[in-house]
N, C-alpha and C positions, 0 to 999 in steps of 0.2 A: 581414670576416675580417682580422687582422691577419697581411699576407701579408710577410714579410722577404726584398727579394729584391738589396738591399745591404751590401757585408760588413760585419761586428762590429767596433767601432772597438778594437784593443787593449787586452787585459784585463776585455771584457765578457763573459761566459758566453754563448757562441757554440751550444755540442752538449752534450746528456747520453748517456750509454749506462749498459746494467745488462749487469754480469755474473751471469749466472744459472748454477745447480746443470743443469736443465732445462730447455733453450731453449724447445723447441715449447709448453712447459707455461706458462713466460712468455710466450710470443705469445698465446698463447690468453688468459690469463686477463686481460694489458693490452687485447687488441680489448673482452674482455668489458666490461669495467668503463671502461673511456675511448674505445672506440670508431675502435682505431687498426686498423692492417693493414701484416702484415709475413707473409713467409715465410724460412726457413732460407736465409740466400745462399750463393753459391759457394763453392766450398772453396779455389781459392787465395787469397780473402781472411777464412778462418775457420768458413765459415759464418756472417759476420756479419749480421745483419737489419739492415737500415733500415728502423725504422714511418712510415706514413704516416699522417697526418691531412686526411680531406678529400683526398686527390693531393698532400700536401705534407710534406716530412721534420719528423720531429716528435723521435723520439729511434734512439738504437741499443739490441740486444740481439743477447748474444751467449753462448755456453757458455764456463762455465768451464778455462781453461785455462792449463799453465806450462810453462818448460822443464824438459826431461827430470832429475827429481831433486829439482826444489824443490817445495815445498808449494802447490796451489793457493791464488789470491787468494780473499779472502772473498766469497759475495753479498754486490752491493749495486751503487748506481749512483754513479758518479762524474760530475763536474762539467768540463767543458774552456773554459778562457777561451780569447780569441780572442788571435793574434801576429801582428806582420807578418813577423818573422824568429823561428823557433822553436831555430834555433840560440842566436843572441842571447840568447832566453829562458832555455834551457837554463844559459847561463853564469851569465845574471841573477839564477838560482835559486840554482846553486852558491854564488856569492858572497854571496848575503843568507842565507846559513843552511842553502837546504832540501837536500833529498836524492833525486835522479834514480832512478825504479824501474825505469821502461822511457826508453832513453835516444830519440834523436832516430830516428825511422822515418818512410820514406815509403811514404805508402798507393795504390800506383797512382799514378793520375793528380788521386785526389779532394785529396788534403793529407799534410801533413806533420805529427806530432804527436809527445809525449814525454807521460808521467805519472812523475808526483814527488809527497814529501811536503812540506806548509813544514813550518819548523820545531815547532809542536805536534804535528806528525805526521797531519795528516789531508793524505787522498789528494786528488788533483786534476791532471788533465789539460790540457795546453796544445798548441791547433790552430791550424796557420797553412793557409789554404786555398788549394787550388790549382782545380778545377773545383768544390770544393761547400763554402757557407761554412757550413752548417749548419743552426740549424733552420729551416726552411721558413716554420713558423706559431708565434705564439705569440701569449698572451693572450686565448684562446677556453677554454670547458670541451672538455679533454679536452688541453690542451695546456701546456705549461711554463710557468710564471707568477710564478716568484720563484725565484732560488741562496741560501742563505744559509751561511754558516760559523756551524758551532757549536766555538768552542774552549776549550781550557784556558787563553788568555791572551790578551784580545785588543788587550794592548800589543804583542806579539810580536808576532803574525800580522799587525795591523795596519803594524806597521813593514813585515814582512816582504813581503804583496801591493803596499805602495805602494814601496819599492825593487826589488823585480822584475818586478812587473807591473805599473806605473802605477795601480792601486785604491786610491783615496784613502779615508779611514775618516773618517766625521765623527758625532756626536751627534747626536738627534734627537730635537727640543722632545717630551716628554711619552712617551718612553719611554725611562725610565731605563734603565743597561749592554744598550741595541740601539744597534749603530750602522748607519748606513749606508755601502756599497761604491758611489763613486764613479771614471767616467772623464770625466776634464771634467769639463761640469756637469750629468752626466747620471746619477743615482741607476742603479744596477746590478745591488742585490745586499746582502744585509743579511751584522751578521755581532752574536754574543752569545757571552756563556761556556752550555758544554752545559748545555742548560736542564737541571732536577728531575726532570721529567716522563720520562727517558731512564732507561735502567736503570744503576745503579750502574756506574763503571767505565765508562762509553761512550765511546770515542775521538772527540779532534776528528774532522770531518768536515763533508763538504758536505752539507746537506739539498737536495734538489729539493722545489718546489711545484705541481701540479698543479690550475690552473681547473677546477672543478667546477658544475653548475646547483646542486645542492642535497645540501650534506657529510651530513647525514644520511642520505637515501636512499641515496648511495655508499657510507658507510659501511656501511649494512647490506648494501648488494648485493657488497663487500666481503666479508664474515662470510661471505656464502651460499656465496661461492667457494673460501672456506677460508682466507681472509688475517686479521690479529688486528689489535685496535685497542691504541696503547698510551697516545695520548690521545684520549679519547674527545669529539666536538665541543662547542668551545666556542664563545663570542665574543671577540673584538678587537678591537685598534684598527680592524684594514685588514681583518675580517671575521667570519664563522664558518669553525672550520678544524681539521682533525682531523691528526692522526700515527699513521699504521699503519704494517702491515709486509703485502706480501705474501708467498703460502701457502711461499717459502722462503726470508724471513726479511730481503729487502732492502727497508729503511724510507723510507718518503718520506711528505710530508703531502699534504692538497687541503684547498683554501681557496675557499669561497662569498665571491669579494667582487669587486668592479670596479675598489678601489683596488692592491692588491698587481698590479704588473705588473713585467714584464721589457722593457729597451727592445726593439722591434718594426723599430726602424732605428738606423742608426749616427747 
C-alpha cells in the first residue's frame, strides 16, 4: 500500500475535498463506487468528513456552504497544494496575480489553509499542516492518483504556480501542449488547455484522478448509481481512463493504469 506518512514538500497536491449539494448522498455513493468510509463530522468543524481508505485519510467531504448572503460555491472538488508558511503563500498568490476566496484560516489543531483563484480563475486550495499532512494513501485503486490543471493559458498559470508556489512546468517528450507540474525533481501533477471533451464554456480548474482496477466496470457501476459519463473510456499514454461526473454534477476522472501516480512521499 502506498502509505504517506511524511509531509508534502511544498507546492505538491498534499488533500482534495468535495463540496457537495448532499453530504450523506456523497458519502454513500464515493464508499460505493471506491470503497472509502466517512460519516458526517462535528459541527464545530462543519460537519466535515474525512474518508478513509483502508484506516487511512484519502479525501474530504463536506456540504455546501457560504456566508450569510452570498451565493453558494458550486459542486465539485477542489485541489490543496502543500505550504510550509500559508501566510507567505497567501502573499505569494497576491502578488503573482491570483485572487484570495477564503483568506488564511486555522482548522483546530489539524492545519492552516486559504483557497484562491490563479489568475485563469480556476479554484485551488493551499495547506500548511499542523497535526495532519493529509492524504494518508495514494496510488492504490480507490485512491488519488494524479492533480492536473485544465486552463485557458498555460503560459499564465504556468508562470503563475512556479512564482507562487514553487510548480515548475516543463514539456513532455511525445505529448504535445501537456505539461508536467514539477517540485524539484519530482513530477507532481500535470497541467493542459481545457481539453474538447469538457462542455463548452468549462472553467479552468483542477481535475482530481482516481486509481481504479478496471475503468469500465466503474464506469458502469457509476451509471447504476446515477453519475453521468462525459468521457467515456479510452486509452493513453499513462493508461485507460474515463471523465465523469457524479449523480450532483462534481467531475473528476479514474484512470486504469500503474504509470499516472502522485508522489507517495516528499
Amino acid at each position: 500500500m502506498p502509505v504517506v506518512t511524511a509531509p508534502y514538500k511544498p507546492g505538491t497536491p498534499c488533500w482534495i475535498d468535495l463540496m457537495a449539494s448532499d453530504q450523506q448522498a456523497a458519502l454513500d455513493f464515493y464508499r460505493d463506487l471506491l470503497g472509502w468510509q466517512g460519516e458526517v463530522g462535528p459541527a464545530e468543524f462543519g460537519g466535515y468528513s474525512v474518508c478513509t481508505l483502508n484506516g487511512r485519510p484519502v479525501a474530504g467531504i463536506m456540504a455546501q456552504s457560504a456566508p450569510e448572503g452570498q451565493p453558494l460555491p458550486p459542486v465539485g472538488w477542489t485541489t490543496y497544494l502543500a505550504s510550509d508558511d500559508v501566510d507567505a503563500s497567501s502573499r505569494a498568490i497576491s502578488e503573482a496575480g491570483g485572487t484570495i476566496l477564503y483568506p488564511v484560516t486555522d482548522i483546530g489543531t489539524v492545519g492552516r489553509m486559504l483557497v484562491a483563484t490563479d489568475p485563469t480563475g480556476a479554484v485551488f486550495g493551499v495547506w500548511q499542516k499542523l497535526d495532519f499532512i493529509g492524504a494518508g494513501v495514494v496510488n492504490e485503486p480507490g485512491a488519488l492518483v494524479w492533480n492536473e490543471l485544465n486552463t485557458s493559458s498555460t503560459d499564465a498559470a504556468g508562470g503563475f504556480y512556479h512564482q507562487a508556489l514553487g510548480l515548475r512546468p516543463a514539456t513532455i517528450q511525445g505529448m504535445d501542449g501537456y505539461y508536467s507540474l514539477n517540485v524539484g525533481d519530482r513530477t507532481v501533477g500535470g497541467m493542459q488547455a481545457v481539453p474538447e471533451y469538457l462542455a463548452e464554456g468549462t472553467p479552468p480548474h483542477w481535475m482530481v484522478y482516481f486509481s481504479v482496477d478496471d475503468a469500465d466496470s466503474t464506469v458502469d457501476a457509476l451509471v447504476k448509481a446515477g453519475g453521468s459519463v462525459i468521457q467515456p473510456p479510452f486509452d493513453m499514454q499513462s493508461g485507460r481512463m474515463a471523465v465523469v461526473q457524479d449523480p450532483q454534477g462534481a467531475v473528476f476522472a479514474i484512470i486504469e493504469s500503474p504509470q499516472a501516480q502522485m508522489p507517495d512521499s516528499p
